[in-house]
C-alpha positions in Angstrom: 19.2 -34.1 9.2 20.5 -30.5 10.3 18.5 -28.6 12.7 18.2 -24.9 11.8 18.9 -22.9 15.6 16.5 -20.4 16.5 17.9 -16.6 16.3 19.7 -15.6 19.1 17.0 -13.4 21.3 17.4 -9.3 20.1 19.0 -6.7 22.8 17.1 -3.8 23.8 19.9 -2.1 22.1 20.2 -4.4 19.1 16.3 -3.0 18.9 17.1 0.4 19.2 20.0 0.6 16.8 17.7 -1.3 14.2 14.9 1.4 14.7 17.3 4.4 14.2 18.9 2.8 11.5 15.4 2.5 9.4 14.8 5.4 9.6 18.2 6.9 8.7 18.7 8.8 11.7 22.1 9.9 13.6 22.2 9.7 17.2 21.4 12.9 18.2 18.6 13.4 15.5 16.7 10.4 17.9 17.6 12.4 20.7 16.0 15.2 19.3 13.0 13.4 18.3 12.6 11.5 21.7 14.0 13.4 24.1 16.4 11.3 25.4 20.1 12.3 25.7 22.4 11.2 22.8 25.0 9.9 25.9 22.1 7.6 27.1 20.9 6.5 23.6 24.8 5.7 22.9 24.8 3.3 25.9 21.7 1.8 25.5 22.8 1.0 22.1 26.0 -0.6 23.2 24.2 -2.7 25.9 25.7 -0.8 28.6 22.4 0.6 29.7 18.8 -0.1 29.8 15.4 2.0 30.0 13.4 2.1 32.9 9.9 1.8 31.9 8.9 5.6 31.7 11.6 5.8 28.9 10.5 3.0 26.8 7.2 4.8 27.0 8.1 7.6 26.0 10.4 6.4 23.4 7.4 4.6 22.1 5.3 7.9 22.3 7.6 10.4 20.6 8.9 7.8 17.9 5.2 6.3 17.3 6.1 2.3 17.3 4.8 0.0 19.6 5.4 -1.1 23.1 5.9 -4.6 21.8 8.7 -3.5 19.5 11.1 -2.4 21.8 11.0 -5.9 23.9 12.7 -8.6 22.7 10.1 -11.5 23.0 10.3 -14.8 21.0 7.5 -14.5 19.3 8.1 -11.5 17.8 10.9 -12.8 15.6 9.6 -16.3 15.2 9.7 -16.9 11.1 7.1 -16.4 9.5 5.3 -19.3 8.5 5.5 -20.6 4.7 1.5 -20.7 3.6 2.5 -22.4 -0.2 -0.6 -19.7 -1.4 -0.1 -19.4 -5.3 -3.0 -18.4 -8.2 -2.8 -18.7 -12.1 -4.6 -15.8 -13.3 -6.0 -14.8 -16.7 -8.9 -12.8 -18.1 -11.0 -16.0 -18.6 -11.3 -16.6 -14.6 -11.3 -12.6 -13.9 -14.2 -11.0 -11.9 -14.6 -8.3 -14.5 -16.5 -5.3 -13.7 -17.4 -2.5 -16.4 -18.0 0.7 -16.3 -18.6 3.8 -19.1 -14.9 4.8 -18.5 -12.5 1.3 -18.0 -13.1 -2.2 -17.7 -11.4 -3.6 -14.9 -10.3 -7.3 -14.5 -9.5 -8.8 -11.1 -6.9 -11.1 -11.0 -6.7 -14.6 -8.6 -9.6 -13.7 -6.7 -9.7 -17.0 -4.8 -7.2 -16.3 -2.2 -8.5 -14.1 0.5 -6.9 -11.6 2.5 -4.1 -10.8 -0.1 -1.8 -8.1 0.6 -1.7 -7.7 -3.1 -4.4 -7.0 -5.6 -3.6 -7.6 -9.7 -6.3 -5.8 -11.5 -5.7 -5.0 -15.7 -8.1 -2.2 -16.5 -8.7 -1.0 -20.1 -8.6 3.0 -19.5 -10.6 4.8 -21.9 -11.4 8.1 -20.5 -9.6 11.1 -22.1 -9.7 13.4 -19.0 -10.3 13.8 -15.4 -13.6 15.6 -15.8 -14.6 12.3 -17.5 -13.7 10.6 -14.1 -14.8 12.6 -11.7 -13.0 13.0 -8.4 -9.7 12.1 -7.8 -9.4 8.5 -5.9 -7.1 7.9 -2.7 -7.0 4.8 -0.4 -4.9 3.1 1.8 -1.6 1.5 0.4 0.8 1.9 -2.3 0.4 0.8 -6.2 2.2 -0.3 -8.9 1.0 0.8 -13.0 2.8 -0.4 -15.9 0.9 0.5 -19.0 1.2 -2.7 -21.4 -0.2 -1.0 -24.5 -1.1 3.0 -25.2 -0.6 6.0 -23.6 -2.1 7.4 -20.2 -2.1 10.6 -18.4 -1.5 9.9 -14.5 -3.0 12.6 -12.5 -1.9 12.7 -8.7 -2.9 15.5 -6.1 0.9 17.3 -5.3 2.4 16.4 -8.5 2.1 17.5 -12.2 0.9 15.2 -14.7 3.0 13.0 -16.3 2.5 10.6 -19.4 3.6 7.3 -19.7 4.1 5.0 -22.9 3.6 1.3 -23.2 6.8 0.0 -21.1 7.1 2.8 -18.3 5.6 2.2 -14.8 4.6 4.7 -12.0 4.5 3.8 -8.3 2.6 5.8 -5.8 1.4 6.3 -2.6 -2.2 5.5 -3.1 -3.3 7.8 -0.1 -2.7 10.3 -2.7 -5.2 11.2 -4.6 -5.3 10.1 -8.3 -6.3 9.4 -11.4 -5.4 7.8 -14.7 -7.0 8.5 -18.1 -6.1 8.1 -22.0 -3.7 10.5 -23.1 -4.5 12.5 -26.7 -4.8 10.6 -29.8 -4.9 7.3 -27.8 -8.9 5.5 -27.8 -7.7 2.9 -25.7 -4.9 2.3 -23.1 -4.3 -1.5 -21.2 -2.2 -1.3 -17.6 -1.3 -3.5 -15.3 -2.4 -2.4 -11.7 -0.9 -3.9 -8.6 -2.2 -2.3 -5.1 -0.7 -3.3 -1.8 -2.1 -3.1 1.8 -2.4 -4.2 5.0 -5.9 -3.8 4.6 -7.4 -7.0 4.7 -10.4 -5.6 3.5 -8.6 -3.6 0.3 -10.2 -5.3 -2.2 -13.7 -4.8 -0.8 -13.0 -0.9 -0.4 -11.7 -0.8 -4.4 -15.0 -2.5 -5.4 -16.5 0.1 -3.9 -14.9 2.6 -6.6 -17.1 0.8 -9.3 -20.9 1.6 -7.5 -23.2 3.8 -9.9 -25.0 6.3 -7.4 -28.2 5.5 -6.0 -31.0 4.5 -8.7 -28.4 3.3 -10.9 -27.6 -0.7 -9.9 -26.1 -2.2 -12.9 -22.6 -1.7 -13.3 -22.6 -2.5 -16.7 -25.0 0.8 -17.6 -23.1 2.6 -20.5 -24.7 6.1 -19.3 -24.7 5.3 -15.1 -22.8 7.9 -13.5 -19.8 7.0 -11.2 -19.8 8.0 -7.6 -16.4 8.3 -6.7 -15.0 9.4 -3.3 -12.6 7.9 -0.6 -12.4 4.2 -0.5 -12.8 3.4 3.4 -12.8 -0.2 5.1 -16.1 -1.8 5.0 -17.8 -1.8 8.1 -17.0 -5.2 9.8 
């Protein structure tokens, strides 16, 4: 039976050369950014010099990534381990939650601590003043609208309408808002938001709470407070 080696252990420069390359910088544009001379980045990079410990601090400092990244310890670059997670979902096992404006459906809501959250919502309001304030939390989504039309309103952008078949991915630190475009009652979408929130899930629930002396989420005329979805108090 083959043996699969272990990587070979990074260089400082290896590490270095990675980071600049991420980010799309040229040599001098890190030495710009972090103070440190283009010569020395050069030979640092070529494994012909290393930092003393100031200068990986303030490397660290100026480009804001950890400490830990710049050393080149094992388990750092150990593989990540395979967890074999996997849920069928489908509306029957959905935690649906309804509110005056959308029904939203919750998708394979037995794993825990996803970094991914499937929700389908039904959007049925036909403007912004009909959801009140625009929504932003942590992470990045995905919307493809399965069926209808929707107006997708963001906070630096224009709004844009999309057709059954189009998508929009955003930064969900943004505020937004989706609603039915004209001459459309009802539009379905398929909603994917990413995080490393462990706790993302918890924070969107929080989106669906009627204000205070309204506890039944189901309440065709309970008003929505909406406001910026935080991580729940641990």
């Amino acid at each position: 039976m083959a043996t699969r080696l272990k990587p070979e252990q990074p260089t400082l420069g290896a590490l270095v050369r990675a980071l600049r390359s991420r980010n799309g910088w040229t040599l001098k544009e890190m030495s710009l950014r972090s103070g440190i001379p283009v010569s020395t980045l050069s030979k640092v990079e070529h494994d012909r010099l290393t930092l003393t410990y100031d200068k990986l601090l303030q490397l660290s400092q100026r480009l804001n990534v950890r400490m830990s990244e710049l050393f080149a310890e094992n388990d750092t670059i150990a593989e990540a381990p395979v967890t074999a997670r996997r849920s069928i979902g489908d509306l029957d096992h959905s935690v649906r939650v309804n509110t005056p404006n959308y029904d939203y459906y919750y998708l394979c809501t037995e794993l825990r601590r996803k970094r991914m959250i499937p929700v389908i919502t039904r959007v049925r309001a036909k403007s912004v003043r009909e959801f009140g304030e625009l929504v932003h939390h942590s992470g990045e989504e995905f919307i493809y609208i399965v069926s209808g039309r929707i107006v997708v309103h963001t906070e630096f952008y224009d709004p844009v309408t999309l057709e059954a078949g189009e998508s929009i991915y955003i930064d969900s630190n943004m505020g937004h808002a989706y609603v039915a475009a004209e001459e459309c009652d009802e539009a379905l979408v398929l909603g994917v938001c990413s995080s490393d929130d462990e706790a993302l899930t918890s924070s969107l629930m929080q989106m669906h709470e009627p204000l205070p002396g309204h506890s039944n989420l189901n309440m065709d005329e309970a008003p929505m407070r909406v406001r910026s979805l935080k991580r729940p108090a641990a």
